[in-house]
KEKE-3310 file (N, C-alpha, C; in steps of 0.2 Angstrom, whole numbers, plus 5000, padded with zeros to 4 digits):
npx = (5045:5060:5070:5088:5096:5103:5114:5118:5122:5133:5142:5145:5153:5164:5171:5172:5184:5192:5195:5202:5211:5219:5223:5232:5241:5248:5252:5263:5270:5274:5282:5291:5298:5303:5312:5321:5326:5331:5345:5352:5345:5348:5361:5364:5359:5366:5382:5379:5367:5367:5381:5380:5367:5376:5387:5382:5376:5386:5393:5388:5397:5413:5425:5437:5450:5452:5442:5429:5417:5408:5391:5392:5383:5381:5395:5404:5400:5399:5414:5419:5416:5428:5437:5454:5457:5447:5442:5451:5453:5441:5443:5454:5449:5440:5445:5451:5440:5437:5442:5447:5433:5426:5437:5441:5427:5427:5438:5436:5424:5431:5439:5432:5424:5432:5437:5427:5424:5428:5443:5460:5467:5457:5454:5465:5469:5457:5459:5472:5468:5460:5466:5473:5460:5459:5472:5478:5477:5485:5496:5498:5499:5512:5520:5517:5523:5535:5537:5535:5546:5560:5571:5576:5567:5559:5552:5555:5571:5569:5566:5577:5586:5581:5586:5580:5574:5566:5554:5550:5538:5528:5532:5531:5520:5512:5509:5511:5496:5490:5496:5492:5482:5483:5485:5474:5465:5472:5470:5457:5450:5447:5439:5429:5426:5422:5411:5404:5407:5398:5386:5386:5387:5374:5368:5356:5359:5353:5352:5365:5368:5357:5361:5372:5367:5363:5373:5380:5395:5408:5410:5398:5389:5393:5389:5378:5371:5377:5382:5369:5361:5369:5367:5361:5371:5382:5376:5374:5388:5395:5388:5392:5407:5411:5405:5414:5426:5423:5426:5439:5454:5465:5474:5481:5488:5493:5504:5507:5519:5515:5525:5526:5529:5517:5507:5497:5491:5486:5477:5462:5445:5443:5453:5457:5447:5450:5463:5457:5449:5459:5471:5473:5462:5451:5434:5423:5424:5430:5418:5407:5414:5413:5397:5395:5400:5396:5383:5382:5386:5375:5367:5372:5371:5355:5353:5360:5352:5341:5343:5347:5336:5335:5348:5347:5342:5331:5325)
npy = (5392:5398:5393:5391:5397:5388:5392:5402:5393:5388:5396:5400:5386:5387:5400:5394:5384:5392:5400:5389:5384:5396:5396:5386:5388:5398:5392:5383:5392:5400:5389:5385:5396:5395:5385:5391:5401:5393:5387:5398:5403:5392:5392:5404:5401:5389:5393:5408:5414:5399:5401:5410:5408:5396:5403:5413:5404:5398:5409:5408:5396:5389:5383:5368:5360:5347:5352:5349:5358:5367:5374:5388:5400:5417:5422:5423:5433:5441:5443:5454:5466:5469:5468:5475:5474:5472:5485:5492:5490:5490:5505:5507:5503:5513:5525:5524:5521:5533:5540:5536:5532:5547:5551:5545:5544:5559:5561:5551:5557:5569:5566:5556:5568:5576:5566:5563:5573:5581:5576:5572:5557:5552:5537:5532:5534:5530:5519:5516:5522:5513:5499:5498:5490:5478:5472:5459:5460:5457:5459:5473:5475:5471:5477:5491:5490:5487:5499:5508:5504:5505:5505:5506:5509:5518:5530:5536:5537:5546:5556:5557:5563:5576:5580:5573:5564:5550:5542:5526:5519:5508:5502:5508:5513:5525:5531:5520:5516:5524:5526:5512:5518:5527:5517:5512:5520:5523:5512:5509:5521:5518:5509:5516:5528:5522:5519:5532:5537:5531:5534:5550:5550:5548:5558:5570:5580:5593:5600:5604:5613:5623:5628:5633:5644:5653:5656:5651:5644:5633:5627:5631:5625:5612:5611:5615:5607:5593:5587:5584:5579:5565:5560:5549:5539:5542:5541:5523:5519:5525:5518:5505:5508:5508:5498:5489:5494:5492:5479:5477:5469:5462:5470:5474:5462:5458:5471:5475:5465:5449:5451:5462:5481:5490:5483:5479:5496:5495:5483:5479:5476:5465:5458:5457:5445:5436:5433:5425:5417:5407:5410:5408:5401:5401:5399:5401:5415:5421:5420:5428:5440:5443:5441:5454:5464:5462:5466:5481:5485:5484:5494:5503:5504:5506:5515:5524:5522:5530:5542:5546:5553:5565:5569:5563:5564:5559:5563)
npz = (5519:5513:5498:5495:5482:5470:5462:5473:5479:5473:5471:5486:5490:5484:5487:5499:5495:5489:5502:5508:5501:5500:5514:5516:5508:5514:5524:5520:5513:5526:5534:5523:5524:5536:5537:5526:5536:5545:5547:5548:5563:5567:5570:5578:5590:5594:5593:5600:5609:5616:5623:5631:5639:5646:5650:5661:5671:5674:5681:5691:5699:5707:5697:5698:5697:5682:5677:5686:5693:5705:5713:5719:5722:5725:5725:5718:5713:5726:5726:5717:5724:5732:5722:5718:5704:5694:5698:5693:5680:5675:5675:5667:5656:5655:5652:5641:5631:5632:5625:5612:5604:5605:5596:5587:5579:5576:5569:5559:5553:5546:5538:5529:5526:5519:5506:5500:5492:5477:5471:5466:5463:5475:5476:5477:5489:5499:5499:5506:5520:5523:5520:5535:5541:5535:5538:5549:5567:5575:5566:5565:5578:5582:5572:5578:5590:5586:5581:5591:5601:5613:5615:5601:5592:5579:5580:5594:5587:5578:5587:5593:5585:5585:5597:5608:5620:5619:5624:5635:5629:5630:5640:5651:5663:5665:5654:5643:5639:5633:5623:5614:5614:5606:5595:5592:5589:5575:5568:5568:5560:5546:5547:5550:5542:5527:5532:5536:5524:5514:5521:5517:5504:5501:5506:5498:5485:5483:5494:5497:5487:5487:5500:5494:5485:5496:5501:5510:5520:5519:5534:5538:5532:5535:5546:5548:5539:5535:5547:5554:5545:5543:5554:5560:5555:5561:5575:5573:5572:5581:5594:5586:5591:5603:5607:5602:5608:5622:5622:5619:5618:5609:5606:5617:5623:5612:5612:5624:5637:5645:5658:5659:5667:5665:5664:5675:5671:5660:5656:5650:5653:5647:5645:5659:5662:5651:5657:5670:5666:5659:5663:5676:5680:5684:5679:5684:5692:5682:5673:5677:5679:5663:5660:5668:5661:5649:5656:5659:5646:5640:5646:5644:5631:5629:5637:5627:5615:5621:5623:5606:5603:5604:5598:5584:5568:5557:5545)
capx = (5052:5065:5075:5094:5097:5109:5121:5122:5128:5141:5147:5149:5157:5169:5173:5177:5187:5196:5199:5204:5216:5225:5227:5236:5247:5250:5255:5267:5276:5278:5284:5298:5302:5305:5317:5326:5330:5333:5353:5354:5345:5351:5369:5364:5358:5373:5386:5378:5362:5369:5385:5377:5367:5379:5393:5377:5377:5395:5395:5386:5401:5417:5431:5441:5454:5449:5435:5426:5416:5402:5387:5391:5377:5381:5399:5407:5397:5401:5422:5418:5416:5433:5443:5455:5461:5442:5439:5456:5453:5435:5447:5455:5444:5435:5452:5450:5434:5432:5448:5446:5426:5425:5442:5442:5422:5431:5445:5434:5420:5432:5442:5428:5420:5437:5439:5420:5425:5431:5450:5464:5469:5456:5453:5469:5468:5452:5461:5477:5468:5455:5471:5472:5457:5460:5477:5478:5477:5494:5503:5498:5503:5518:5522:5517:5527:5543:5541:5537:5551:5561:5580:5579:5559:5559:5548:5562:5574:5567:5566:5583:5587:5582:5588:5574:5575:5561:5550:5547:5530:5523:5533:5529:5513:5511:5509:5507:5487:5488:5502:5489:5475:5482:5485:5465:5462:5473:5468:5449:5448:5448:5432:5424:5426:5419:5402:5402:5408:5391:5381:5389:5383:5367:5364:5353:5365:5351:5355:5372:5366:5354:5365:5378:5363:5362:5381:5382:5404:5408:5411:5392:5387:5395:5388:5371:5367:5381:5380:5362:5359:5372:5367:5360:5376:5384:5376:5377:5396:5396:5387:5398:5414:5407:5403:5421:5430:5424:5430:5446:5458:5472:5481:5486:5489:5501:5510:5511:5519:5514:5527:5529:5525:5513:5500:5491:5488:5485:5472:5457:5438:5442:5459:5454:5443:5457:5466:5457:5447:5463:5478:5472:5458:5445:5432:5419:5426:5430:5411:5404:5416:5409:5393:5395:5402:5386:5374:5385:5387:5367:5365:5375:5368:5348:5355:5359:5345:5335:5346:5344:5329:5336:5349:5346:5338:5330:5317)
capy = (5392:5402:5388:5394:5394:5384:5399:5404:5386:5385:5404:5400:5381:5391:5404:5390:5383:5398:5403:5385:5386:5401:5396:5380:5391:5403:5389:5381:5400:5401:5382:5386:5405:5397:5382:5394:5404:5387:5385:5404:5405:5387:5395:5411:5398:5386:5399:5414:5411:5394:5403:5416:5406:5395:5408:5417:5399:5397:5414:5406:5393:5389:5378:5366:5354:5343:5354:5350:5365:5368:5378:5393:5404:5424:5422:5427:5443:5447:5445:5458:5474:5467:5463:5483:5472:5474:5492:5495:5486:5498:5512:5508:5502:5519:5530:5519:5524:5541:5543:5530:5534:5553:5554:5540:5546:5564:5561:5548:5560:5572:5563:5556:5572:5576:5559:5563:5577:5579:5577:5568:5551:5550:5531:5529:5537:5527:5513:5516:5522:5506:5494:5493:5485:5472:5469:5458:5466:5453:5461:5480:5478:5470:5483:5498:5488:5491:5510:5510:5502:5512:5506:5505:5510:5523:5534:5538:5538:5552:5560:5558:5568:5582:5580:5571:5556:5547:5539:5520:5519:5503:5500:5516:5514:5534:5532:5514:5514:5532:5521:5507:5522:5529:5514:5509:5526:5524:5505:5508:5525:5516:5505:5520:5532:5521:5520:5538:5539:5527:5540:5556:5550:5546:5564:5574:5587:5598:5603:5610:5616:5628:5632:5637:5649:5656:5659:5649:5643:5624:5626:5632:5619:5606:5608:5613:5600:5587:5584:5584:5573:5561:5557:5542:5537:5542:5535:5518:5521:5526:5513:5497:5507:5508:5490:5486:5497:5490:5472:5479:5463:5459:5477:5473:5456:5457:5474:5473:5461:5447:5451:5470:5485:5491:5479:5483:5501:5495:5479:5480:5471:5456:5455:5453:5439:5429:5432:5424:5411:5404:5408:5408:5393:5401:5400:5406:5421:5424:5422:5432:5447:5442:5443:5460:5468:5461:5471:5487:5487:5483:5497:5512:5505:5507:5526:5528:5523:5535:5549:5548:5554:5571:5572:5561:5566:5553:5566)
capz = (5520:5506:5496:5494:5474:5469:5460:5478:5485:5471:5475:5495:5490:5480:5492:5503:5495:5491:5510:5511:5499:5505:5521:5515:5504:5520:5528:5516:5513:5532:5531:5519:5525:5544:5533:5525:5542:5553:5547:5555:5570:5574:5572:5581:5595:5595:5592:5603:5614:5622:5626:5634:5645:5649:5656:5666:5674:5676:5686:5699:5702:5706:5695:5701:5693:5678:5672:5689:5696:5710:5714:5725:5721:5723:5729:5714:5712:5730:5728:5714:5728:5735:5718:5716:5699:5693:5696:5690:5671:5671:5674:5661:5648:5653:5649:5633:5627:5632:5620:5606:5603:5599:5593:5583:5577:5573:5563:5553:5549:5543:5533:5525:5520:5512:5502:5496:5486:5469:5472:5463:5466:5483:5476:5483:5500:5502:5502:5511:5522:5524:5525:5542:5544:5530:5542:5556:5572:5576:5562:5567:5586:5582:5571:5581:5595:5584:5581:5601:5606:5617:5611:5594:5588:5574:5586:5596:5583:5575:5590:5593:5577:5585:5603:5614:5622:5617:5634:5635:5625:5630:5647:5655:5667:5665:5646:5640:5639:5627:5618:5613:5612:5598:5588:5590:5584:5569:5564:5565:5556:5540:5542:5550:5535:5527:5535:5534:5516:5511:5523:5515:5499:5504:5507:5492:5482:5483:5501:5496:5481:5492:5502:5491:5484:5501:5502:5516:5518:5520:5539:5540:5529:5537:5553:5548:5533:5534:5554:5555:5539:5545:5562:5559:5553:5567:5580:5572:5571:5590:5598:5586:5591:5610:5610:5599:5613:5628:5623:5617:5622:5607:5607:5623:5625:5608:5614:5631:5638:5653:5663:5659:5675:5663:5663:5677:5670:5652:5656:5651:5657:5642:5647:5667:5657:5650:5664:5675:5663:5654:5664:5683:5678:5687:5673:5687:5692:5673:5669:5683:5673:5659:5663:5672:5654:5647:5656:5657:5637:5637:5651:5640:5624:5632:5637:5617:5613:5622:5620:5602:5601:5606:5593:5579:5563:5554:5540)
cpx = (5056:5067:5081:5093:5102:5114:5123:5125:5135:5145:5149:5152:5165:5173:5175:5183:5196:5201:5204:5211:5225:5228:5232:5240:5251:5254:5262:5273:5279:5283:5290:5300:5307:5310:5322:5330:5332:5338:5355:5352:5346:5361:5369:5363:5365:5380:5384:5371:5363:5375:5385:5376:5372:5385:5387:5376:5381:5397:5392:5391:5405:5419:5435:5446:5451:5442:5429:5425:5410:5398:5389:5387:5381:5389:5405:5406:5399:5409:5422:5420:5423:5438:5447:5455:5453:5442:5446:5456:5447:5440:5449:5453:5439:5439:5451:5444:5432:5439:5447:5439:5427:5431:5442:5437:5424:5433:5441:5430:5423:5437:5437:5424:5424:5438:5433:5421:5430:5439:5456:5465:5463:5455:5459:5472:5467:5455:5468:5473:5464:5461:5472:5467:5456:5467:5475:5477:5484:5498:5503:5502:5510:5521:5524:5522:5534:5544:5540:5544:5558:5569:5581:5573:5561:5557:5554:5570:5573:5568:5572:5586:5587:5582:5585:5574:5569:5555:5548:5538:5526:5526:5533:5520:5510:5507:5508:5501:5488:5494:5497:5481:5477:5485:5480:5464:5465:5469:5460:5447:5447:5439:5424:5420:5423:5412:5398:5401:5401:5386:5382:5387:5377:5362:5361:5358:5361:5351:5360:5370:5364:5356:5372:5374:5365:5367:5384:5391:5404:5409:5401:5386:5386:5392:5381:5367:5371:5379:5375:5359:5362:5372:5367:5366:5381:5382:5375:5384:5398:5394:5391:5404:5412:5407:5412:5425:5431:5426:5437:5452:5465:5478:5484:5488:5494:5506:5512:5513:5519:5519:5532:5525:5521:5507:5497:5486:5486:5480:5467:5449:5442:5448:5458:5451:5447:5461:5465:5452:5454:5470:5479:5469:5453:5439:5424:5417:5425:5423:5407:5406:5413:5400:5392:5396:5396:5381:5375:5384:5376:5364:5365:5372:5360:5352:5356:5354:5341:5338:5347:5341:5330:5340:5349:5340:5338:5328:5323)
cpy = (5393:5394:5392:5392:5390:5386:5401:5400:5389:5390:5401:5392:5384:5397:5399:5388:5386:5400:5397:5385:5392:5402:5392:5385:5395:5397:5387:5387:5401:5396:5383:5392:5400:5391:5386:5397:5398:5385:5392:5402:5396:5388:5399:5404:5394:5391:5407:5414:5406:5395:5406:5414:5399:5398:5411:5409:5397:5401:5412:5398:5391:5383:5376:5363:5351:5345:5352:5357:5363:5372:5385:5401:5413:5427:5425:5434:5447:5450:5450:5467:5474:5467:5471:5480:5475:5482:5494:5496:5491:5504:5511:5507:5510:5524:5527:5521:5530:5545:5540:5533:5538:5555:5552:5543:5553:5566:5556:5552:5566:5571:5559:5559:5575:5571:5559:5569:5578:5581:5571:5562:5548:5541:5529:5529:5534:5522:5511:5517:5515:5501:5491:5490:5480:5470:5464:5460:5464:5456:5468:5479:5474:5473:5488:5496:5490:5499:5512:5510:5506:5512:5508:5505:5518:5530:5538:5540:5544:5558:5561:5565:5575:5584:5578:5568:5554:5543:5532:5518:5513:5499:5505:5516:5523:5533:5526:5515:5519:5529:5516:5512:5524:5523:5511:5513:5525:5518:5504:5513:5523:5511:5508:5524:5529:5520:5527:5539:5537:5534:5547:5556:5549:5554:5568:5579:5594:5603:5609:5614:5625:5634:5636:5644:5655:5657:5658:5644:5636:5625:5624:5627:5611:5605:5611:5610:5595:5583:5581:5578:5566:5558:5552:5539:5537:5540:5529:5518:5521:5517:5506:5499:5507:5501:5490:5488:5493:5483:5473:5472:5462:5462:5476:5469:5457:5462:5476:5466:5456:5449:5460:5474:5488:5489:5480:5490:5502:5489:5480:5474:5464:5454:5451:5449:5435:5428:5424:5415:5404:5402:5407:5401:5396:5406:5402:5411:5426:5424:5427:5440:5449:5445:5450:5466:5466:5467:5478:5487:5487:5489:5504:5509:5506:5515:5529:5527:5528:5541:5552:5552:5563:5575:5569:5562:5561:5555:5569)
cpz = (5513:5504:5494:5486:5475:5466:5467:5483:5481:5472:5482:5494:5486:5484:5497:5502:5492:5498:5510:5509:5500:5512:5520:5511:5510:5524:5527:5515:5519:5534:5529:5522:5532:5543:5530:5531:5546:5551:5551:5561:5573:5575:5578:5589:5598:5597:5598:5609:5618:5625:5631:5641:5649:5654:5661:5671:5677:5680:5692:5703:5704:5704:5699:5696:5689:5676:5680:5693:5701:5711:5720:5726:5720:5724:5726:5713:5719:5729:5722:5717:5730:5729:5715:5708:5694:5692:5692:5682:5672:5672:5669:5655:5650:5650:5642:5628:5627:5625:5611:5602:5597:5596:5586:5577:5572:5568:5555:5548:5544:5538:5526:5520:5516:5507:5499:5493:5481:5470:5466:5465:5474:5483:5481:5488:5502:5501:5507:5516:5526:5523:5532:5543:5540:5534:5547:5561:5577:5574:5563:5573:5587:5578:5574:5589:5592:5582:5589:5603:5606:5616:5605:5589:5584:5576:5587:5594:5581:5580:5591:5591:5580:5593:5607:5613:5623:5625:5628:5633:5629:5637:5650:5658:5665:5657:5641:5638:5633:5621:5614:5612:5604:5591:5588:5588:5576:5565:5563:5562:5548:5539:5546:5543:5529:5526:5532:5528:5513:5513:5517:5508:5497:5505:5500:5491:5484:5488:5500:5491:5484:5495:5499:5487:5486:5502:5508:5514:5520:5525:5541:5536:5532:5546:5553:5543:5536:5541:5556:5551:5542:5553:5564:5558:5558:5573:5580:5575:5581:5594:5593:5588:5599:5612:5608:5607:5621:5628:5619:5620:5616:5605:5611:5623:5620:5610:5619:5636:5645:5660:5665:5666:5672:5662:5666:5676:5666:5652:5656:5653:5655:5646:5654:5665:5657:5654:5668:5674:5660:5658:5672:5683:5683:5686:5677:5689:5685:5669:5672:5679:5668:5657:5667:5667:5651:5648:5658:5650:5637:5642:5645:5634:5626:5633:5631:5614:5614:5622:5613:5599:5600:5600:5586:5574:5558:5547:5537)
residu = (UNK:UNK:UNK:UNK:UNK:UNK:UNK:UNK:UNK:UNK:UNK:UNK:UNK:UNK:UNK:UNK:UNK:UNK:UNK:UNK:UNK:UNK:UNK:UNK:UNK:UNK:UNK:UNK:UNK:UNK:UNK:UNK:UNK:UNK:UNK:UNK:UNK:UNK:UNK:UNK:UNK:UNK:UNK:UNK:UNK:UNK:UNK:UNK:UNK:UNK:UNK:UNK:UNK:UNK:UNK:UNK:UNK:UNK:UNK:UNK:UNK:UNK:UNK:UNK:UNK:UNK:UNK:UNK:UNK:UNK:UNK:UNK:UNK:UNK:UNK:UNK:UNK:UNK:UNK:UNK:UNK:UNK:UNK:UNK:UNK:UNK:UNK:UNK:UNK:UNK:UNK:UNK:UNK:UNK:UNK:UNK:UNK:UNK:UNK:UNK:UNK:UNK:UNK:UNK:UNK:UNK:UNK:UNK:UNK:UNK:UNK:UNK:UNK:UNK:UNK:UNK:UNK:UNK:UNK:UNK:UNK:UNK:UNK:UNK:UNK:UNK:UNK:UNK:UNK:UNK:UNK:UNK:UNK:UNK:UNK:UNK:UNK:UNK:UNK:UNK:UNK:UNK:UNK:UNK:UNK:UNK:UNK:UNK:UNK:UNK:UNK:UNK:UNK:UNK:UNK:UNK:UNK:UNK:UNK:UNK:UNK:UNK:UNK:UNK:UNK:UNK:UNK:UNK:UNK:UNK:UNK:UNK:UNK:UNK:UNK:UNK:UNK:UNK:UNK:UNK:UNK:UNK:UNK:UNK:UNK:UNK:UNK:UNK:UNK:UNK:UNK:UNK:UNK:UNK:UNK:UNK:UNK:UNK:UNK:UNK:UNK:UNK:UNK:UNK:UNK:UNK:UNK:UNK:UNK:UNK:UNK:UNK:UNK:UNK:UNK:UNK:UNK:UNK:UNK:UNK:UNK:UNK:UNK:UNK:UNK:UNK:UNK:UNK:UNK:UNK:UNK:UNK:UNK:UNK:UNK:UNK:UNK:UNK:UNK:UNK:UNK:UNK:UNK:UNK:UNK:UNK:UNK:UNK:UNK:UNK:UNK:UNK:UNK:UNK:UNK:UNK:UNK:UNK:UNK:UNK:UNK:UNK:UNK:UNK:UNK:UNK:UNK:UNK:UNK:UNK:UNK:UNK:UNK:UNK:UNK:UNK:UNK:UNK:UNK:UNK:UNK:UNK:UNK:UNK:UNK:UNK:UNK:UNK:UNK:UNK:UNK:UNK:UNK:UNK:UNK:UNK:UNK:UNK:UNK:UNK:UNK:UNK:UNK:UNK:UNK:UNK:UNK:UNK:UNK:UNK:UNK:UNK:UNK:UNK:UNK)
# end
């Protein structure tokens, strides 16, 4: 029978004590990483997670008086088929988004790719322009409530001027909602262009370079480098103005008012939310809504996901 030398004990006691060593350092590194991250994810939990499941809970009951509620299982979900106020608010949080979005998207990318070339003063565009959304969204719609306003708003004044009577902006059922559409479009164009503006210079000069070779004209440039390159940027931008959009709530709530004939044609999902959590008191109804905007927004954000793949360009 061999005998092991003993350079080759002290080699595998050494090698032990190496492995040994690195796991306890592995340990200690995961240790401290999973200490740094546990002031987040016990925020994220506190704050976002236990609201969650609590409103998904709260949809299956009904409030009473004094904060007392009850178990009624599916009862809320069914008065949903029945409720017109429901489908009426998806009407019009969908009027809302099919307008706000690509308009909004539109107007941002093209004003960005003006504000990204060498012009005079653009420092101070890009910021006036970026104000609104350094504003309140109280101080905007109370603003854009007094150039609405239909005796004595600037709007209509001007229009005066040149002989046309102005239409009631924000109590006109017909027209209130596209009244409250184009002041979303104005107030978020500023922290779109942005977005864009970081993307746009993200892209390689060599591109344009190329193409200015090739004598291609900035229309044919911009819709075959700019578009293409900046996709990714653009469908971030779509899906956080898509999510922002469909909980749209303090436009309306500041410039229409509770006891205007416009609010049924200008409330959206959230509103029927507060509504029916805060001012009705029926905080089971209002989670079941809740909960129903939930898994629509996670429905169409799953459909952008995989749509994606068709136009976005990553290489």
């Amino acid at each position: 029978m061999k005998e092991i030398p003993l350079q080759t004990e002290v080699k595998a006691s050494k090698k032990l004590k190496v492995t040994s060593l690195t796991k306890t350092r592995k340990r200690s590194d995961y240790l401290w990483a999973y200490l740094m991250i546990a002031p987040t994810m016990l925020g994220l939990f506190i704050f976002y997670l236990w609201p969650i499941i609590q409103t998904f809970y709260y949809s299956f009951t009904e409030w009473g008086a004094f904060g007392q509620y009850e178990w009624t299982g599916l009862t809320n979900y069914k008065r949903m088929f029945d409720d017109a106020g429901l489908l009426q608010s998806f009407k019009n949080t969908g009027i809302y988004i099919i307008f706000t979005v690509p308009i909004g998207i539109f107007l941002s990318i093209i004003i960005a790719v003006l504000l990204n070339q060498k012009i005079k003063g653009k420092s101070v565009y890009r910021t006036l322009y970026f104000l609104p959304v350094i504003t309140m969204p109280a101080a905007i719609a109370m603003v854009w409530k007094w150039l609405f306003n239909a005796d004595y708003g600037l709007l209509n004044y001007l229009l005066s001027l040149i002989g046309i009577k102005g239409p009631q902006w924000v109590s006109d059922p017909k027209i209130a909602l596209y009244s409250i559409i184009v002041v979303a479009i104005w107030s978020g164009i500023g922290y779109n262009m942005v977005i864009f503006l970081s993307g746009l210079q993200g892209i390689p000069k060599m591109y344009y370079e190329a193409a200015e070779i090739d004598g291609a004209g900035p229309i044919k440039v911009f819709f075959k480098i700019t578009l293409p390159l900046l996709s990714p940027v653009i469908f971030f931008v779509s899906i956080m103005s898509l999510i922002g959009a469909f909980q749209v709530f303090d436009l309306i709530f500041m410039m229409i008012g509770k006891s205007s004939t416009a609010l049924e044609s200008t409330q959206s999902i959230v509103y029927l939310f507060y509504q029916h959590a805060f001012v009705l008191n029926d905080k089971g109804y209002a989670a079941a809504i809740a909960v129903l905007l939930l898994i629509v927004i996670l429905i169409i954000t799953a459909i952008q996901m995989v749509l994606q793949k068709k136009w976005v360009h990553y290489d």
